[in-house]
MDTraj code that builds the backbone (N, CA, C; nanometers):
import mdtraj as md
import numpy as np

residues = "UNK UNK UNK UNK UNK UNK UNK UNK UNK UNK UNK UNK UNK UNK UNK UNK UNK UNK UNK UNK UNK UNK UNK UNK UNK UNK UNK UNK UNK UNK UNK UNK UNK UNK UNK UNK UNK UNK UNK UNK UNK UNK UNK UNK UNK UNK UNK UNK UNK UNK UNK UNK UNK UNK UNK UNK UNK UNK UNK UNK UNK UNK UNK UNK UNK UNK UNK UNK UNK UNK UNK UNK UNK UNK UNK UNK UNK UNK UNK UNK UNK UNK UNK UNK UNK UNK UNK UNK UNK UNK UNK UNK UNK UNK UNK UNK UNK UNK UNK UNK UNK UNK UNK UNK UNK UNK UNK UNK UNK UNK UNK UNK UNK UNK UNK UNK UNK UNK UNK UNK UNK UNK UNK UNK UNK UNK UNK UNK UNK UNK UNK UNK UNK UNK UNK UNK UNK UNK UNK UNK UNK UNK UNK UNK UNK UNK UNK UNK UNK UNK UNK UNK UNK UNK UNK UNK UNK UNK UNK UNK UNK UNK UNK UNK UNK UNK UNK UNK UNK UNK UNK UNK UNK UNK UNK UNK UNK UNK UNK UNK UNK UNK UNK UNK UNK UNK UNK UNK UNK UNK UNK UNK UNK UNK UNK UNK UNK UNK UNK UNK UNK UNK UNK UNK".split()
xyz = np.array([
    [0.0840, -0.1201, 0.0000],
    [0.0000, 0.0000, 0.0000],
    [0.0874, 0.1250, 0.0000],
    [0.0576, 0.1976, -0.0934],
    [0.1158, 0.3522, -0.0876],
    [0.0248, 0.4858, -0.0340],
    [0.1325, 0.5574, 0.0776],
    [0.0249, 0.6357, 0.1739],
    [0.1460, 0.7579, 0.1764],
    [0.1086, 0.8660, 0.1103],
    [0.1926, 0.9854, 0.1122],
    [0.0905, 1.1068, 0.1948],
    [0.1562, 1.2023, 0.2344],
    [0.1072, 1.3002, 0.3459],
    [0.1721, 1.4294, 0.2735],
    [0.0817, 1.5054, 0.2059],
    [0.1473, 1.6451, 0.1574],
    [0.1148, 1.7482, 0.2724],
    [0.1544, 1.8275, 0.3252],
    [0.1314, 1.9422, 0.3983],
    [0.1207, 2.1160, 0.3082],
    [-0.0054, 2.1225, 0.3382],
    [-0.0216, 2.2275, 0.2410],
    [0.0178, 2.3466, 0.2734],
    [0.1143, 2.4099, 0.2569],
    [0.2036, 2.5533, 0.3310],
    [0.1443, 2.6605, 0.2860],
    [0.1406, 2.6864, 0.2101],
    [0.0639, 2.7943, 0.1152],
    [-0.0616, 2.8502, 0.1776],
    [-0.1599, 2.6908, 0.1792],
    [-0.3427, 2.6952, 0.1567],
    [-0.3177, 2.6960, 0.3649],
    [-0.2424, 2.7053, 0.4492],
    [-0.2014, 2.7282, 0.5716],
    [-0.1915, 2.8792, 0.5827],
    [-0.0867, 2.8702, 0.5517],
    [-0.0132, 3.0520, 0.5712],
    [-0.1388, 3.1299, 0.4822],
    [-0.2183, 3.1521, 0.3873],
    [-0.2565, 3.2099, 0.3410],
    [-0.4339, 3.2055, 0.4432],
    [-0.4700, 3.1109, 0.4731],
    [-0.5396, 3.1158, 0.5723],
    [-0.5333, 3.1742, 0.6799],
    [-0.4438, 3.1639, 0.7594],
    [-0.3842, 3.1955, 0.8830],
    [-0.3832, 3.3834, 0.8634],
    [-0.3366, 3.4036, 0.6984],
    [-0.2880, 3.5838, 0.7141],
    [-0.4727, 3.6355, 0.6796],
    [-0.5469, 3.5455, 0.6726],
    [-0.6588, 3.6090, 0.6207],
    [-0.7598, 3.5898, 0.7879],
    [-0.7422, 3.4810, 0.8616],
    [-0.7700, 3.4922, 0.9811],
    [-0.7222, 3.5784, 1.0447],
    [-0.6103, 3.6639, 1.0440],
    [-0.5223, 3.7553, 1.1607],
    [-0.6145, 3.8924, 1.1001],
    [-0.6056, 3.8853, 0.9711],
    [-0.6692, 4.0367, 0.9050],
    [-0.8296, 4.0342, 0.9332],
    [-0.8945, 3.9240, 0.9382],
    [-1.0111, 3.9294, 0.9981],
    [-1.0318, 3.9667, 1.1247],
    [-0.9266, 3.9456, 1.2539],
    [-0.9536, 3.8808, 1.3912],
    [-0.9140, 4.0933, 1.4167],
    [-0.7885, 4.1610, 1.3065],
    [-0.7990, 4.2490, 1.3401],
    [-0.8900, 4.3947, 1.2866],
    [-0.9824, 4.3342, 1.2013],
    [-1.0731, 4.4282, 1.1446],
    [-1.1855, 4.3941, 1.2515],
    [-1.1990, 4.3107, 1.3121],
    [-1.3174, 4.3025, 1.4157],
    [-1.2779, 4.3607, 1.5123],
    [-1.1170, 4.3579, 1.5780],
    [-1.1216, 4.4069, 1.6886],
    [-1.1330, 4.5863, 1.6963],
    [-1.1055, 4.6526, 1.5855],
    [-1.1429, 4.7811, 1.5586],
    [-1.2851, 4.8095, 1.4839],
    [-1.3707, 4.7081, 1.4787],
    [-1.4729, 4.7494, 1.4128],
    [-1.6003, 4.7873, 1.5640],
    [-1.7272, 4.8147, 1.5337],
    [-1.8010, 4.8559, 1.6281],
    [-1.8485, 4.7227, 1.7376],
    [-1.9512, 4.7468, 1.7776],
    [-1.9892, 4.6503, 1.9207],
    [-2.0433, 4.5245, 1.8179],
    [-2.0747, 4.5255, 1.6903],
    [-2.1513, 4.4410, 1.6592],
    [-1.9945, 4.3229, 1.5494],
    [-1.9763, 4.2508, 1.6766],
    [-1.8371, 4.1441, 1.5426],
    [-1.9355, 3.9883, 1.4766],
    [-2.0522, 4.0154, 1.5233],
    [-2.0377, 3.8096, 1.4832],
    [-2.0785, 3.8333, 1.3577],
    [-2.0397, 3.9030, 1.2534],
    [-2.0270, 3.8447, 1.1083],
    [-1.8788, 3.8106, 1.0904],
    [-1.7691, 3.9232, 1.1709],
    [-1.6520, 3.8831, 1.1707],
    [-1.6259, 3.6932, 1.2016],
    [-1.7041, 3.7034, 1.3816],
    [-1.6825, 3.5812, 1.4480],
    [-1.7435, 3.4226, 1.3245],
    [-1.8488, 3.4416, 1.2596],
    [-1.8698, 3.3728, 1.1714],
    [-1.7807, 3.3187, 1.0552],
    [-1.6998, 3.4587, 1.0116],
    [-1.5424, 3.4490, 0.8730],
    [-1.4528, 3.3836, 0.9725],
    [-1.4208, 3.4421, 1.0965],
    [-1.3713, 3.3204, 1.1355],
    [-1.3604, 3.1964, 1.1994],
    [-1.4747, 3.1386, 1.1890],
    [-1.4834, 3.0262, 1.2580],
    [-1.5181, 2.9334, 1.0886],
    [-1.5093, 3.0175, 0.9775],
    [-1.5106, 2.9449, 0.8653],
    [-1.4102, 2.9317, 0.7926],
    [-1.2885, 3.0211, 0.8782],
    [-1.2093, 3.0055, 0.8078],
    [-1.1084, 2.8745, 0.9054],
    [-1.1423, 2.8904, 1.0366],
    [-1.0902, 2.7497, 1.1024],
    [-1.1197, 2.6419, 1.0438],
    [-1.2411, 2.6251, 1.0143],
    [-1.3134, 2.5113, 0.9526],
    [-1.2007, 2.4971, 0.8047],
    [-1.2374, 2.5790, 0.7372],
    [-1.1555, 2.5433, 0.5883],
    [-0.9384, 2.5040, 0.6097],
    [-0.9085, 2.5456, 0.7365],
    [-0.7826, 2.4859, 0.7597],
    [-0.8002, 2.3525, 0.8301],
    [-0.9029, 2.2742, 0.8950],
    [-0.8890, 2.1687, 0.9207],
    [-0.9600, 2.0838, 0.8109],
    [-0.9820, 2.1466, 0.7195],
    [-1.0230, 2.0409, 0.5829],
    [-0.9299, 2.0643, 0.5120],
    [-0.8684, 2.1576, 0.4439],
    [-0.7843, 2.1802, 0.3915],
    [-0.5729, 2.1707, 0.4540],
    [-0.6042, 2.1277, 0.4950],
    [-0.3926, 2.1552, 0.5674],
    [-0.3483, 2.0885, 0.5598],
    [-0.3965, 1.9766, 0.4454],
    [-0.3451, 1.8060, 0.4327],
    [-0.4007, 1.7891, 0.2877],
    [-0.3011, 1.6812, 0.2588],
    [-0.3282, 1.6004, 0.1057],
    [-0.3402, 1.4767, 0.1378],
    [-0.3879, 1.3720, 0.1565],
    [-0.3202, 1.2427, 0.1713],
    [-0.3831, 1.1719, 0.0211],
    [-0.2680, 1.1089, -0.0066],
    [-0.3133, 1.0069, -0.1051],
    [-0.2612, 0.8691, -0.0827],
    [-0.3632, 0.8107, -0.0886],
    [-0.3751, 0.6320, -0.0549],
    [-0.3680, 0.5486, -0.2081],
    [-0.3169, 0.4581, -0.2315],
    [-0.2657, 0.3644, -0.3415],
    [-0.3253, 0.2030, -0.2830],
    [-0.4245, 0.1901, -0.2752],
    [-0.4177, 0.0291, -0.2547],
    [-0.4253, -0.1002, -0.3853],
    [-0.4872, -0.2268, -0.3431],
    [-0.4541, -0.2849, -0.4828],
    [-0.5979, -0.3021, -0.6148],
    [-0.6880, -0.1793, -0.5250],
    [-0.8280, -0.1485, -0.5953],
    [-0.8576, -0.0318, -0.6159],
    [-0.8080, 0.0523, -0.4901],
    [-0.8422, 0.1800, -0.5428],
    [-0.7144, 0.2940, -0.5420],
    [-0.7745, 0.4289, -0.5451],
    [-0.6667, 0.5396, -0.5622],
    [-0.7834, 0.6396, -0.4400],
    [-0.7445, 0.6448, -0.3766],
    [-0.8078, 0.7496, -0.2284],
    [-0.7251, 0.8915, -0.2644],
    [-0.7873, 1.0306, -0.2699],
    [-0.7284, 1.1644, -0.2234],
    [-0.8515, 1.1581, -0.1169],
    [-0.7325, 1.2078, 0.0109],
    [-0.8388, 1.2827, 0.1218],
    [-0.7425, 1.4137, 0.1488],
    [-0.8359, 1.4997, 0.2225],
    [-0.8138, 1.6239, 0.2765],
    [-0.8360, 1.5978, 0.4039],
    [-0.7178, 1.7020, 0.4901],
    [-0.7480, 1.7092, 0.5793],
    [-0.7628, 1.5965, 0.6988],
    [-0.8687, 1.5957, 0.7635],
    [-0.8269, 1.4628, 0.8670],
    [-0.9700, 1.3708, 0.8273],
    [-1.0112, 1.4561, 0.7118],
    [-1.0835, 1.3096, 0.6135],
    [-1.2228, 1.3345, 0.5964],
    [-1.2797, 1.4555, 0.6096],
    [-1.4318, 1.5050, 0.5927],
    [-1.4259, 1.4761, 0.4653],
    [-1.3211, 1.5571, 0.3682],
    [-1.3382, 1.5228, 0.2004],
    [-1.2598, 1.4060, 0.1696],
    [-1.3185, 1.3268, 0.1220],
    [-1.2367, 1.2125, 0.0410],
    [-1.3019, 1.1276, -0.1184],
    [-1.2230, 1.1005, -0.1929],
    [-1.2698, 1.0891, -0.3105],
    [-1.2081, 0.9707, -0.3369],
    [-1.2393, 0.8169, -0.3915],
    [-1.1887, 0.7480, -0.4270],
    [-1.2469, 0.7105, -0.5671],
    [-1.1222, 0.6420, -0.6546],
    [-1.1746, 0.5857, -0.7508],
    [-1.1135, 0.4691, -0.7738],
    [-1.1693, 0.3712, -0.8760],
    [-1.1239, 0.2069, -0.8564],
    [-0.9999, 0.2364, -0.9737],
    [-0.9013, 0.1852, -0.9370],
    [-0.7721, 0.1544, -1.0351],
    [-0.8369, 0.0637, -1.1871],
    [-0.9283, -0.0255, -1.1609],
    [-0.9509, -0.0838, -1.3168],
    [-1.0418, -0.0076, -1.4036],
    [-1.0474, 0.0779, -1.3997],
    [-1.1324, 0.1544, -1.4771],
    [-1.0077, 0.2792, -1.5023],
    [-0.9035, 0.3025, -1.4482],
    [-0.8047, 0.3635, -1.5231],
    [-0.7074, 0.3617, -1.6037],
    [-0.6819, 0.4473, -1.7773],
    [-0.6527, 0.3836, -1.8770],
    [-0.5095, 0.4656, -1.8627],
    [-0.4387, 0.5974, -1.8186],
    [-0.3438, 0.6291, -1.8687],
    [-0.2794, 0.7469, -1.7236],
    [-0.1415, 0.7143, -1.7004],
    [-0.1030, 0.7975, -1.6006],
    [-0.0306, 0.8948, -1.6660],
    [0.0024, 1.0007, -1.6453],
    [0.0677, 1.1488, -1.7225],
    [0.1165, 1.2475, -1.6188],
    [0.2355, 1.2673, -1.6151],
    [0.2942, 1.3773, -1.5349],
    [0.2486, 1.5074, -1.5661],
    [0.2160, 1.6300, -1.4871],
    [0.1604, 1.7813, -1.5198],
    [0.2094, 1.8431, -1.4390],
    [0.2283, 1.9687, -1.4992],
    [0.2637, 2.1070, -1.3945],
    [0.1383, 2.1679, -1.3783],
    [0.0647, 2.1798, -1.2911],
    [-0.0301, 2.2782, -1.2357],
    [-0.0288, 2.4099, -1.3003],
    [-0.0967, 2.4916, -1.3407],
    [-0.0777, 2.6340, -1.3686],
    [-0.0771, 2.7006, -1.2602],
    [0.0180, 2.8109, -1.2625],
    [0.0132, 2.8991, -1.1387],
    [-0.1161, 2.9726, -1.1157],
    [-0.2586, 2.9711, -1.2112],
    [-0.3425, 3.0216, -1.1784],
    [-0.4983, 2.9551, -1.1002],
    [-0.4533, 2.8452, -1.1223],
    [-0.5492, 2.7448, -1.0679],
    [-0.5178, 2.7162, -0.9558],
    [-0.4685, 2.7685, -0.8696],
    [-0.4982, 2.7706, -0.7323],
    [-0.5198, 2.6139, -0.6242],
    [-0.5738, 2.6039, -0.5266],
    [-0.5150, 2.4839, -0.4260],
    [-0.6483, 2.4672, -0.4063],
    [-0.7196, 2.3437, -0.3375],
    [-0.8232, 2.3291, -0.2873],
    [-0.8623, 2.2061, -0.4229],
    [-0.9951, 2.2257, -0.4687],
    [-1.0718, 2.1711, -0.5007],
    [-1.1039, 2.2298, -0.6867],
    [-1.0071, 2.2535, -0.7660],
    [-1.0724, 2.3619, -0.8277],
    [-1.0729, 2.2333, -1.0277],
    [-1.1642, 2.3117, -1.0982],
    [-1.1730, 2.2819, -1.2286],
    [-1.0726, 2.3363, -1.3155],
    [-0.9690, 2.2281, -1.4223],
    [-0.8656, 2.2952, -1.4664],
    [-0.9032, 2.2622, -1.6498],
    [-0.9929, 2.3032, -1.6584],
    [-1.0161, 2.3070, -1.7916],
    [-1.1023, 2.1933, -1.8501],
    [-1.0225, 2.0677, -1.8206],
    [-1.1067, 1.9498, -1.8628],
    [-1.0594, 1.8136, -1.7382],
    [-1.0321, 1.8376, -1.6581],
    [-1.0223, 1.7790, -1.5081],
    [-1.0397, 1.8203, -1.3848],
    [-1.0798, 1.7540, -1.3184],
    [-1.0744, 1.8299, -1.1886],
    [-0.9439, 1.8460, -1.1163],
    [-0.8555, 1.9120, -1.0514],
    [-0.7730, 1.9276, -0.9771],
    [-0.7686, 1.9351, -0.8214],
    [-0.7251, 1.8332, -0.7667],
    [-0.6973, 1.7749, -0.5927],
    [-0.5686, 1.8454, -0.5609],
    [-0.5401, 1.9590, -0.4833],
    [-0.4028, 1.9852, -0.4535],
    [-0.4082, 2.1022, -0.3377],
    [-0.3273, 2.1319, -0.2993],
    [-0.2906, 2.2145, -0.1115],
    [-0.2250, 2.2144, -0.1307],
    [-0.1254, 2.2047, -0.2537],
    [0.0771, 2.2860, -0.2383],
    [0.1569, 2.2391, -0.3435],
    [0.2191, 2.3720, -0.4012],
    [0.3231, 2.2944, -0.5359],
    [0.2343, 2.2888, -0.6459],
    [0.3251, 2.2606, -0.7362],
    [0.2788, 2.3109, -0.8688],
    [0.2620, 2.1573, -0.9932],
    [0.3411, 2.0085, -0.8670],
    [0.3328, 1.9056, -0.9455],
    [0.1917, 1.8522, -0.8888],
    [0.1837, 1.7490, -1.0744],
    [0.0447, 1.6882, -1.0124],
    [0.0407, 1.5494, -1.1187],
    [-0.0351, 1.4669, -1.0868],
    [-0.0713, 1.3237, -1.1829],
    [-0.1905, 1.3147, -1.2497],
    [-0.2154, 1.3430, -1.3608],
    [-0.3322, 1.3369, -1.4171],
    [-0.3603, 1.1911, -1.4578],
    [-0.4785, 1.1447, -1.4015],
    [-0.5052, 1.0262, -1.4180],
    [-0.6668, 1.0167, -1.5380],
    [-0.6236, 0.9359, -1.6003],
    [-0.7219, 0.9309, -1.7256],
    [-0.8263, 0.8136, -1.6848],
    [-0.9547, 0.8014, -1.7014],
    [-1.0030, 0.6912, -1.6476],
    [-1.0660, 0.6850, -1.7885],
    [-1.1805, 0.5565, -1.7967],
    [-1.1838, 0.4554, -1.9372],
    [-1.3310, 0.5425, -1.9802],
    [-1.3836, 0.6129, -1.9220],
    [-1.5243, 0.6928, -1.9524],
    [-1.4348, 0.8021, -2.0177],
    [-1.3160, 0.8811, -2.0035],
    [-1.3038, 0.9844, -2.0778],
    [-1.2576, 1.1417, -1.9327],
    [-1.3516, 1.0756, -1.8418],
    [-1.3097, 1.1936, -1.6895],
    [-1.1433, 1.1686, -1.6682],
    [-1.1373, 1.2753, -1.5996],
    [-0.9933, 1.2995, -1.5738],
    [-0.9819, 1.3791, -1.4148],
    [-0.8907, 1.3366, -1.3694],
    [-0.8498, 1.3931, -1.2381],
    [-0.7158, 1.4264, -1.2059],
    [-0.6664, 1.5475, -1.1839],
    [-0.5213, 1.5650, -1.1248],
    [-0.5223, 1.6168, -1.0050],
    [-0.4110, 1.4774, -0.9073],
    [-0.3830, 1.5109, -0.8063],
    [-0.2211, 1.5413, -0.7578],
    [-0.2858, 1.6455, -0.7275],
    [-0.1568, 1.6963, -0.7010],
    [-0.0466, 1.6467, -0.5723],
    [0.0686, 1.6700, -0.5858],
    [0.1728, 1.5814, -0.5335],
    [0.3002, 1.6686, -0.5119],
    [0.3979, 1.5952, -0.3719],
    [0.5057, 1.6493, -0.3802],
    [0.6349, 1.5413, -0.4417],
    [0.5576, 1.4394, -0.4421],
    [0.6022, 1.2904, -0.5262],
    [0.5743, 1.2024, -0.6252],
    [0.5753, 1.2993, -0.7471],
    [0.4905, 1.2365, -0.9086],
    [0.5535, 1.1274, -0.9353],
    [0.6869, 1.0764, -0.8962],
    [0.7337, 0.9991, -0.9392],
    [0.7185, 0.8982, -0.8550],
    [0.7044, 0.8880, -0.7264],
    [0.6759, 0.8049, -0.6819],
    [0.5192, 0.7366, -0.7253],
    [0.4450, 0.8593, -0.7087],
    [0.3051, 0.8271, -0.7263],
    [0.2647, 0.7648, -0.8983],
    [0.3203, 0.8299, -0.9657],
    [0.3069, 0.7714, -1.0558],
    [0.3655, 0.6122, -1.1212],
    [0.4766, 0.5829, -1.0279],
    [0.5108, 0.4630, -1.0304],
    [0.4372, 0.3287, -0.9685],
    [0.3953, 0.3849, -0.8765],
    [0.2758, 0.2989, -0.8330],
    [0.1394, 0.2686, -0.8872],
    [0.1046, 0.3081, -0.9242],
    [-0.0280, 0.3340, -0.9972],
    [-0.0022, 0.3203, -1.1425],
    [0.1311, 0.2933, -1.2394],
    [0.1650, 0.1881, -1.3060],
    [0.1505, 0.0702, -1.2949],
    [0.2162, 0.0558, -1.2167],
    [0.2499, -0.1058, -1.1501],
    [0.0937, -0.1531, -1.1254],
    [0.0192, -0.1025, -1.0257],
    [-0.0906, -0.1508, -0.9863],
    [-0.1679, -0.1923, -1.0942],
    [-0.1313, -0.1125, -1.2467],
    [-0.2634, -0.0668, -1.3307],
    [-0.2053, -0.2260, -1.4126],
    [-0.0800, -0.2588, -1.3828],
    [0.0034, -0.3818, -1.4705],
    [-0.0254, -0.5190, -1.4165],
    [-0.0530, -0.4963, -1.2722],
    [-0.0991, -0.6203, -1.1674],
    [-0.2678, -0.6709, -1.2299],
    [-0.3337, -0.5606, -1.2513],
    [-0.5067, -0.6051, -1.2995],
    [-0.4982, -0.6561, -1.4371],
    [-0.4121, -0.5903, -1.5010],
    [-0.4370, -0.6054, -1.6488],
    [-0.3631, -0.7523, -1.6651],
    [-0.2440, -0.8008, -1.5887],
    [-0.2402, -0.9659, -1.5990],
    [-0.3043, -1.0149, -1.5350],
    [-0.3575, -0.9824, -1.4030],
    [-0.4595, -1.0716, -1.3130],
    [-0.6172, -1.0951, -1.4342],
    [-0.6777, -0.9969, -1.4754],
    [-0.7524, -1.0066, -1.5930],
    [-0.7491, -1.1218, -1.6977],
    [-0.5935, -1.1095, -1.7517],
    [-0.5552, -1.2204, -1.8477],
    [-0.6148, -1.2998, -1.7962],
    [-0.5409, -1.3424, -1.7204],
    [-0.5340, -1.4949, -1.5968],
    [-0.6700, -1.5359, -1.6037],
    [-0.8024, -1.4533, -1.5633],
    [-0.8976, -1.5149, -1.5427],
    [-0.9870, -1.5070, -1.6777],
    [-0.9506, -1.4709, -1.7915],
    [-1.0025, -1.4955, -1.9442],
    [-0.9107, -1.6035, -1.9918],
    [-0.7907, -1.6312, -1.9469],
    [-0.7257, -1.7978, -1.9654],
    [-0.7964, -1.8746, -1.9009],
    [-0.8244, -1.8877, -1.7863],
    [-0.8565, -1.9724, -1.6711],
    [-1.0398, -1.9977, -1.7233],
    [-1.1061, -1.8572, -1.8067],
    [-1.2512, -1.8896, -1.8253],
    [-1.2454, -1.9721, -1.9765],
    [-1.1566, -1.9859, -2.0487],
    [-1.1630, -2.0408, -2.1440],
    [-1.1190, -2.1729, -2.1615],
    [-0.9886, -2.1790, -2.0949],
    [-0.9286, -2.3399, -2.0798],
    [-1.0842, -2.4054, -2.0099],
    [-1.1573, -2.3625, -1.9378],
    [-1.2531, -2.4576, -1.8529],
    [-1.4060, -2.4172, -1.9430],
    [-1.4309, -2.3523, -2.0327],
    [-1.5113, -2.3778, -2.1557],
    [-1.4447, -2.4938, -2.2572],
    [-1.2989, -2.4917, -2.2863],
    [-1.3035, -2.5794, -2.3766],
    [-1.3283, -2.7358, -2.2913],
    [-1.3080, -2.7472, -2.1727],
    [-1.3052, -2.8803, -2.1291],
    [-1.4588, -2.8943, -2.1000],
    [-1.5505, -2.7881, -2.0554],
    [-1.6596, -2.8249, -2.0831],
    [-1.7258, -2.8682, -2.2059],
    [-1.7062, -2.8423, -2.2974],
    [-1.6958, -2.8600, -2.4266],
    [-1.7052, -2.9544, -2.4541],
    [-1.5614, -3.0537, -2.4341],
    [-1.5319, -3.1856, -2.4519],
    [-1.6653, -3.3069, -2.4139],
    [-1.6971, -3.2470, -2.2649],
    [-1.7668, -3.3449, -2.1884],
    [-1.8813, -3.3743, -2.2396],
    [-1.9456, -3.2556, -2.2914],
    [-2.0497, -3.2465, -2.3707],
    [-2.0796, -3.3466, -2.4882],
    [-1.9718, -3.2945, -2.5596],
    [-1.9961, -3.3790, -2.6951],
    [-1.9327, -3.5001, -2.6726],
    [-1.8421, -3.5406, -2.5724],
    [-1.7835, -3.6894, -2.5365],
    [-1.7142, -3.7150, -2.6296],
    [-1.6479, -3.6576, -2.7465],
    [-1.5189, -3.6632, -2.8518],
    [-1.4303, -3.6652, -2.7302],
    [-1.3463, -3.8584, -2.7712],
    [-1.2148, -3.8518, -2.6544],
    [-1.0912, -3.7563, -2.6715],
    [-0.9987, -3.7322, -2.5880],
    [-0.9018, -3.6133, -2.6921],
    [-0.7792, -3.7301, -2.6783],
    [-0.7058, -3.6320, -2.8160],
    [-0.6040, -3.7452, -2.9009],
    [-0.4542, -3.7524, -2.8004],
    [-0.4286, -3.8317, -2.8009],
    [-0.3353, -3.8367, -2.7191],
    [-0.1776, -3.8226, -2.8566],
    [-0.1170, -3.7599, -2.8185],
    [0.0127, -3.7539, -2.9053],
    [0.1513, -3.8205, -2.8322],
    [0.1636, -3.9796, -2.8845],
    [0.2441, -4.0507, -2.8345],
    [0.3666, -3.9961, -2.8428],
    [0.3614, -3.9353, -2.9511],
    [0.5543, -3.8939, -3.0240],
    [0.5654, -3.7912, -2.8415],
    [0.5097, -3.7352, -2.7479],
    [0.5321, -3.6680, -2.7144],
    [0.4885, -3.6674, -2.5570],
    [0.4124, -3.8271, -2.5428],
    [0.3307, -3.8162, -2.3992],
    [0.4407, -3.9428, -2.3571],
    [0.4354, -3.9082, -2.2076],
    [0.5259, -4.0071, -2.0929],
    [0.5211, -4.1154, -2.1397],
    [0.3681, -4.1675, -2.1781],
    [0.3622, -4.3154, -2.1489],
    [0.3431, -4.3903, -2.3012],
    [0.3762, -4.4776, -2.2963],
    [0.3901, -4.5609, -2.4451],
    [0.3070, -4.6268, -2.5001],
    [0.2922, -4.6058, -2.5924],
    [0.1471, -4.6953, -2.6405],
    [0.1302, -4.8316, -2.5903],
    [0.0113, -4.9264, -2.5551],
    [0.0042, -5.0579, -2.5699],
    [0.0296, -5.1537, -2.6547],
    [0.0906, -5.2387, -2.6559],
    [0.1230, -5.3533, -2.7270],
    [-0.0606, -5.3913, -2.8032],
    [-0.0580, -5.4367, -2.9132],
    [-0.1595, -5.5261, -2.9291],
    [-0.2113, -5.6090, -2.8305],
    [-0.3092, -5.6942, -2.8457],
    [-0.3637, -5.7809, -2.7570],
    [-0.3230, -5.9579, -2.8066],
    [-0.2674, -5.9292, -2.9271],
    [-0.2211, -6.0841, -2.9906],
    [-0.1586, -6.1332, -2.8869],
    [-0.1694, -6.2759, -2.8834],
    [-0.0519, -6.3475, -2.8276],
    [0.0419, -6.3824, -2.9551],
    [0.1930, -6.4225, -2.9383],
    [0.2393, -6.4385, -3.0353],
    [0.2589, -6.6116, -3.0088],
    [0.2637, -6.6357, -3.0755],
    [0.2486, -6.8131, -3.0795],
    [0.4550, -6.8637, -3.1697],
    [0.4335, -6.9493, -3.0535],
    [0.5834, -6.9400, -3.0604],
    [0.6640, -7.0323, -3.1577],
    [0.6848, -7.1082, -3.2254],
    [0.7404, -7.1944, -3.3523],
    [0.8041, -7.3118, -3.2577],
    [0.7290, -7.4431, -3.2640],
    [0.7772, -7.5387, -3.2256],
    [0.8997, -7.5668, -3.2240],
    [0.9764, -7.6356, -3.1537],
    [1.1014, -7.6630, -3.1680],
    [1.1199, -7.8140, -3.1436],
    [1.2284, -7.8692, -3.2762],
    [1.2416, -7.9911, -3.3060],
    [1.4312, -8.0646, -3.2513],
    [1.4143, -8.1346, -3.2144],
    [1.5360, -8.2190, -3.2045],
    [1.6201, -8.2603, -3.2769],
    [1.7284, -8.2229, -3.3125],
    [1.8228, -8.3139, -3.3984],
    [1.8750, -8.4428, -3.3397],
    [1.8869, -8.5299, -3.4256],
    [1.9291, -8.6831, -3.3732],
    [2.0743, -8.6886, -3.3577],
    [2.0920, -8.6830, -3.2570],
    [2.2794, -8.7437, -3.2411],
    [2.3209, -8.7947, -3.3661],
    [2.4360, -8.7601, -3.3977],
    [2.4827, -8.8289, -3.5489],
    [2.5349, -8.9556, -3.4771],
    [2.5417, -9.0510, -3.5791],
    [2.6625, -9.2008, -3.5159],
    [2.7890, -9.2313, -3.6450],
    [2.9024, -9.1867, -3.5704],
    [3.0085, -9.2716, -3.6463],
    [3.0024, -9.3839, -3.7030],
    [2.9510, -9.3784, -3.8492],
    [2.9912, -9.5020, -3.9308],
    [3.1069, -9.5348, -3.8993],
    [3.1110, -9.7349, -3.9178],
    [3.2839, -9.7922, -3.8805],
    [3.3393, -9.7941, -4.0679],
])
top = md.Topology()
chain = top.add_chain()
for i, resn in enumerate(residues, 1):
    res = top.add_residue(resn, chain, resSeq=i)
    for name in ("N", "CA", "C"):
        top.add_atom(name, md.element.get_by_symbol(name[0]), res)
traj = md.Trajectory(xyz[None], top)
C-alpha cells in the first residue's frame, strides 16, 4: 500500500494571514463582530479540511483525502486507462478547483498526476512525489491487467473442457510426445515349435 502526506504551506499561511486580518478588522470594528466571528470560525473550519493532502494507493483503489478526512474521493484503479505527469498552472490555485477538462486535488506545489479513467473523466492530483506516485499506480494498473488475463485464460481453458464433456469426442493423445507408451496389441504371439536333432553315429 502507498500512503503519502502532503502538507499544504501555502493553503495554511494564506489562511492563517486572512484569519489575523479578519480577527484584526473586528477588533477595531463597532460593538456588533459576529459576522466577523462567523469568517472566522469558517475560516478554522476550511484549515482543518484543507492543511493536508493524503493520497492512498491500494490494490483497488486510488483514495485523495483532505485534511483529517471530511473530504475524500476514491476511484477504482480498473477503470483507469493512462497515467501522465503535469505542472499545475500557477493560476489554478489549491483546494478543489476545475482545470479546464479535469478536476484538480491539490494544497501545495505546482506538481500533479493526471489520471485518465476509461469513460473519458480525468483527475489531477496533485503531489510532492509524481514519481513516486506515478510509479505505483503503473504497476498496480500492470498487476489487474495480468490478473484479468489470468482469469479470461482460466474462463476459457474450462469452456473448452466443458466442451469436450459435452460432446464426449475422446481427446487425441500424441504418443511422439506423452510419458507413457502406447500398448502392445492384444495378440498373443504363438511361438514356432522346436524340433530335435538326432545325435549323429560314427559309421565304422
Amino acid at each position: 500500500m502507498y500512503i503519502h502526506r502532503q502538507f499544504g504551506w501555502f493553503t495554511v499561511f494564506a489562511l492563517t494571514a486572512m484569519a489575523v486580518w479578519f480577527a484584526l478588522v473586528a477588533a477595531f470594528a463597532p460593538d456588533d463582530n459576529s459576522g466577523f466571528q462567523s469568517i472566522l470560525l469558517l475560516i478554522a473550519a476550511l484549515q482543518v479540511v484543507f492543511y493536508q493532502l493524503t493520497t492512498i494507493v491500494t490494490e483497488s483503489t486510488l483514495t485523495v483525502r483532505y485534511g483529517i478526512g471530511l473530504l475524500a474521493f476514491r476511484f477504482p484503479l480498473s477503470e483507469i486507462t493512462q497515467i501522465t505527469e503535469r505542472t499545475v498552472p500557477w493560476y489554478a490555485g489549491y483546494g478543489i478547483r476545475w482545470v479546464g477538462d479535469a478536476w484538480l486535488f491539490n494544497v501545495s506545489g505546482r506538481d500533479a498526476i493526471e489520471v485518465t479513467f476509461a469513460s473519458g473523466r480525468k483527475v489531477w492530483v496533485g503531489t510532492d512525489d509524481p514519481d513516486g506516485l506515478a510509479a505505483i499506480l503503473r504497476l498496480r494498473m500492470e498487476e489487474l491487467r495480468k490478473a484479468t488475463l489470468d482469469v479470461e485464460n482460466d474462463a476459457e481453458t474450462s469452456a473448452s473442457v466443458e466442451a469436450e464433456s459435452v460432446t464426449g469426442e475422446p481427446t487425441e493423445v500424441d504418443y511422439a510426445t506423452a510419458d507413457v507408451e502406447p500398448a502392445e496389441s492384444a495378440k498373443d504371439e504363438v511361438a514356432a515349435p522346436q524340433t530335435e536333432t538326432p545325435p549323429q553315429t560314427d559309421s565304422e
